[in-house]
C-alpha positions in Angstrom: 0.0 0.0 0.0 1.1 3.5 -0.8 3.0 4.7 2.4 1.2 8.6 1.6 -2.2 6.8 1.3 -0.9 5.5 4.6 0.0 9.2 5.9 -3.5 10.7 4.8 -5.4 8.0 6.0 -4.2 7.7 9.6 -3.5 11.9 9.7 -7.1 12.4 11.4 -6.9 9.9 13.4 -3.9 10.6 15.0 -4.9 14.6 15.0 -8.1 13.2 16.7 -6.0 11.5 19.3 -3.5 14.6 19.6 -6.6 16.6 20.7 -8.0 14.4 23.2 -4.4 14.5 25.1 -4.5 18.2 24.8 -8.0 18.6 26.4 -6.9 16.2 29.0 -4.2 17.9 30.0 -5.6 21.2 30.1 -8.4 19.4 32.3 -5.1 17.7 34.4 -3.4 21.1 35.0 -7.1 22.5 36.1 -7.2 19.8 38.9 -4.1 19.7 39.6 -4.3 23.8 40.1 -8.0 23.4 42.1 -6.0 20.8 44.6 -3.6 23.3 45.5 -5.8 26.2 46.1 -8.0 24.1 48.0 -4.9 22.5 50.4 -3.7 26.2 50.6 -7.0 27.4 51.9 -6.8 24.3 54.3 -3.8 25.7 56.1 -1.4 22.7 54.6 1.8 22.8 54.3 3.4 23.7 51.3 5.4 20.8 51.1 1.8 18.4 50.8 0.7 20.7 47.8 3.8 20.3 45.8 4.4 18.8 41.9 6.0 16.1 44.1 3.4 15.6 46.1 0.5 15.5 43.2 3.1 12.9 41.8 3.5 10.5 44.5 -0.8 10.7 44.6 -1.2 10.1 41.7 1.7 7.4 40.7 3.0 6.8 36.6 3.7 10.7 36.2 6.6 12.6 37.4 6.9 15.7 39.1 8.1 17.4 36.3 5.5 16.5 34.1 2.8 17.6 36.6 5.0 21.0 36.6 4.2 21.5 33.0 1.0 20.9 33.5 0.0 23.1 36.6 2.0 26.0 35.1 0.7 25.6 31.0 -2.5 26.1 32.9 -1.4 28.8 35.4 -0.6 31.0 32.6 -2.6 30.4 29.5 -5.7 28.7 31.1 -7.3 31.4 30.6 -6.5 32.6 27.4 -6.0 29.5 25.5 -9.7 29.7 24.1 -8.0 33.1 22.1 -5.6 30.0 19.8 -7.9 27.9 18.4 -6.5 25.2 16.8 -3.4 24.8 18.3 -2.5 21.9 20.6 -1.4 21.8 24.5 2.3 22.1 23.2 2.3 24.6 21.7 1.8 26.8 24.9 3.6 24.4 27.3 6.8 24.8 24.4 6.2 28.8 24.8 6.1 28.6 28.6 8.7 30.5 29.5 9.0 33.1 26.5 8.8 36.4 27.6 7.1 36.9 24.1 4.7 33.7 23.7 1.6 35.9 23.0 3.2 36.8 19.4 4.7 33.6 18.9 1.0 31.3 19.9 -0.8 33.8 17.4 1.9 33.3 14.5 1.4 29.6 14.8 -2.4 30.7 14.7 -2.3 32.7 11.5 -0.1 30.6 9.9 -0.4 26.6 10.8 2.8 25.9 12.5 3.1 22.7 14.0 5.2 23.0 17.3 8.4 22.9 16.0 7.9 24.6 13.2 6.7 27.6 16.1 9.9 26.9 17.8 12.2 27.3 14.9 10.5 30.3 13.8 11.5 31.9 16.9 14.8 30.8 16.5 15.6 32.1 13.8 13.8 35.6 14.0 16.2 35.8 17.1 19.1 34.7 15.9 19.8 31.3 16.8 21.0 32.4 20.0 19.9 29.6 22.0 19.7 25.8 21.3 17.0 24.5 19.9 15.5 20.8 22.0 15.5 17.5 20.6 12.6 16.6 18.9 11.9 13.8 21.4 12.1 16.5 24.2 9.0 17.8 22.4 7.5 14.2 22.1 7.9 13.5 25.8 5.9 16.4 26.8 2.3 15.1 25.4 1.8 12.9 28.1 3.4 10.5 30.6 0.6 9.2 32.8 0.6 5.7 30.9 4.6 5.7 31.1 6.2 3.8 34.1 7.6 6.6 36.6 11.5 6.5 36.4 13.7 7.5 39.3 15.9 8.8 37.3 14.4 12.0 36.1 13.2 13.2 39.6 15.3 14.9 42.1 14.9 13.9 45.6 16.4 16.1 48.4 16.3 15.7 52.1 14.5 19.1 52.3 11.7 20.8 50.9 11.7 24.3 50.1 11.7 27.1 47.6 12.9 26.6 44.3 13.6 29.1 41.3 11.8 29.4 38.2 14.4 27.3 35.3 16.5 29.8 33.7 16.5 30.7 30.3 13.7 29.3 27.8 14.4 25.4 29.1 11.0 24.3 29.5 12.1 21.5 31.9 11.8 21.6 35.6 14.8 19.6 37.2 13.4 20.2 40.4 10.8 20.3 42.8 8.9 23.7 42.5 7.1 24.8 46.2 5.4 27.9 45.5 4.3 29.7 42.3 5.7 32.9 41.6 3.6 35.1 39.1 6.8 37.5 38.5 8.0 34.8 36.3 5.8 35.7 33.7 6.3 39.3 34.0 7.3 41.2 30.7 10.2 42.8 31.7 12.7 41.0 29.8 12.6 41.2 26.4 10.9 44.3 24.9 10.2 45.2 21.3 12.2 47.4 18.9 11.9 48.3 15.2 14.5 48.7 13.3 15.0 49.8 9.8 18.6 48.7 9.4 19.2 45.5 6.6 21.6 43.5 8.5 24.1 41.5 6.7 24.1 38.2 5.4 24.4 35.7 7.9 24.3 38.4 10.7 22.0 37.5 14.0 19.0 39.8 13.9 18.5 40.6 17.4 16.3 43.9 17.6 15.4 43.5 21.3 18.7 43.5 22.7 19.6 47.3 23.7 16.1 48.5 24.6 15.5 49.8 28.0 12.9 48.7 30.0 9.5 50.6 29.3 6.5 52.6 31.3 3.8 50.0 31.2 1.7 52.0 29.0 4.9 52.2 26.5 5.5 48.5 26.9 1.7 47.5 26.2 1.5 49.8 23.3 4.4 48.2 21.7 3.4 44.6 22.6 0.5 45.4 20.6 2.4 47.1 17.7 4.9 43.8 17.3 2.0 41.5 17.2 0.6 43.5 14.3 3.4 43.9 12.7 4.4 40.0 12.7 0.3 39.2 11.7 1.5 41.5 8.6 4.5 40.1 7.6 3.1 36.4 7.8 0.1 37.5 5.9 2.8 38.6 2.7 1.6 42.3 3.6 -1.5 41.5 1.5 -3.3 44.6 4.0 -0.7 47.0 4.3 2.6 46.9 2.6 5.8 47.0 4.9 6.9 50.3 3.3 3.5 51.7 4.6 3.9 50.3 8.0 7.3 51.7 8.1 6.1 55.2 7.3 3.5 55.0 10.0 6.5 54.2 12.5 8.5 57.4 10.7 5.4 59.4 11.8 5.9 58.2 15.3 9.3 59.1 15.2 8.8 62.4 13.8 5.9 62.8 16.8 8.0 61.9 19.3 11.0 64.3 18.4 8.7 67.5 17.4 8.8 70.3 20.6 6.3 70.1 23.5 4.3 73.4 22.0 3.9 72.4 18.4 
C-alpha cells in the first residue's frame, strides 16, 4: 500500500487523538491547580501541595511533568480559548518566552506545528539559543501511561523554595514549592523596530539594547509587534511593509517635534 495513502489516511486519526491529550491535560493542569488552592485554603503545608506531592498521589507521572501541566494552565488557562487550533504544546513549548503571546498567534495565522513555532523563533532571534531535541518535544504530550523512572526526579532531604528554570528550558529539574507570578512578568525582552538591513548571515536581534519601558509604552508596543508579525506572515497583502514603516516614521517624527507644536 502507498505509504502517503498510509500518511492521509491515519492523519485524522492521529490529530483526533492529539486533541484528546490536549484537552486532557488542560483538564489535568485545572485539577491539579484546584488541589492546590483548596490545600492552601486548608492551612497545609506547602510541602503536601507540591508537583512532588501531586506525583507521589497520583503514581506513573513525574513531578516534572505535573510542573508543566500546573504551570501551561497557570498562565494560559485562561486565554488559551483566544488560539484555536493549536495543541497543549504549543503553549507548554512557549512557557517560558517572555514573548509567547506573538509567537501562539503566529502559529495561529499561519499553521505551524510545534516545532515549526519553535524554529521560527529561533531564527527571527538569531539562533541564539539551542533549539531541544525533537523527542524532548515528544515527551511532553503525556506520561501518565509511562512507568515513573527514578531517574528524572530529584529527591532532596529538604523541601523548600525553588527558582523558576533559567532561560527558555521548559524543563523543571526540580521540585517547585510555590508559584511565583513574577516569572511571567514582561520585563525582559521588549520590542524594537529597526529599519537597518543586516548582513548576510548576521543574527538579527532587535530587542537586545532596549531599555525597560512605562507599562503604558510596553503595552503599546506589545501590541504594535504583534501586528506587525500578523502582517508580515500575511505577505503584507493589508498593508505593505513600506506603509507600515512610514507609520512608524510618523511616530518618530511625533516623538521628536517640541512640546508646544
Amino acid at each position: 500500500m502507498d505509504s502517503a495513502l498510509l500518511d492521509r489516511t491515519s492523519h485524522q486519526f492521529l490529530d483526533q487523538w492529539k486533541r484528546l491529550v490536549s484537552t486532557t491535560n488542560w483538564e489535568k493542569g485545572q485539577i491539579i491547580c484546584n488541589w492546590r488552592a483548596a490545600l492552601r485554603v486548608s492551612g497545609a503545608p506547602v510541602s503536601e501541595y507540591s508537583d512532588e506531592a501531586w506525583s507521589r498521589r497520583v503514581g506513573n507521572v513525574t513531578a516534572q511533568h505535573v510542573g508543566r501541566l500546573r504551570r501551561a494552565f497557570e498562565r494560559f488557562g485562561g486565554s488559551r480559548d483566544e488560539y484555536r487550533g493549536l495543541y497543549w504544546s504549543h503553549f507548554q513549548v512557549a512557557l517560558d518566552w517572555d514573548d509567547a503571546q506573538m509567537w501562539l498567534e503566529g502559529a495561529v495565522q499561519s499553521d505551524w506545528s510545534i516545532s515549526e513555532m519553535r524554529r521560527q523563533r529561533w531564527e527571527v532571534r538569531g539562533g541564539q539559543e539551542p533549539l531541544e531535541d525533537e523527542g524532548d518535544l515528544a515527551s511532553s504530550w503525556d506520561e501518565d501511561a509511562e512507568p515513573q523512572d527514578a531517574s528524572d526526579e530529584v529527591v532532596s532531604g529538604t523541601l523548600g523554595v525553588v527558582n523558576a528554570p533559567q532561560g527558555n528550558s521548559h524543563r523543571e529539574d526540580e521540585v517547585e514549592e510555590t508559584h511565583d507570578d513574577s516569572q511571567f512578568d514582561d520585563e525582559g525582552e521588549q520590542a524594537v523596530v529597526s529599519r537597518a538591513t543586516p548582513a548576510r548571515g548576521e543574527a538579527v536581534r532587535p530587542f537586545a539594547d532596549l531599555p525597560p519601558l512605562p507599562s503604558d509604552v510596553n503595552d503599546a508596543f506589545e501590541a504594535y509587534k504583534l501586528s506587525i508579525l500578523r502582517h508580515k506572515l500575511a505577505g503584507w497583502r493589508e498593508i505593505s511593509r513600506e506603509d507600515l514603516l512610514a507609520s512608524l516614521d510618523a511616530l518618530k517624527m511625533l516623538a521628536c517635534a517640541p512640546a508646544d507644536f
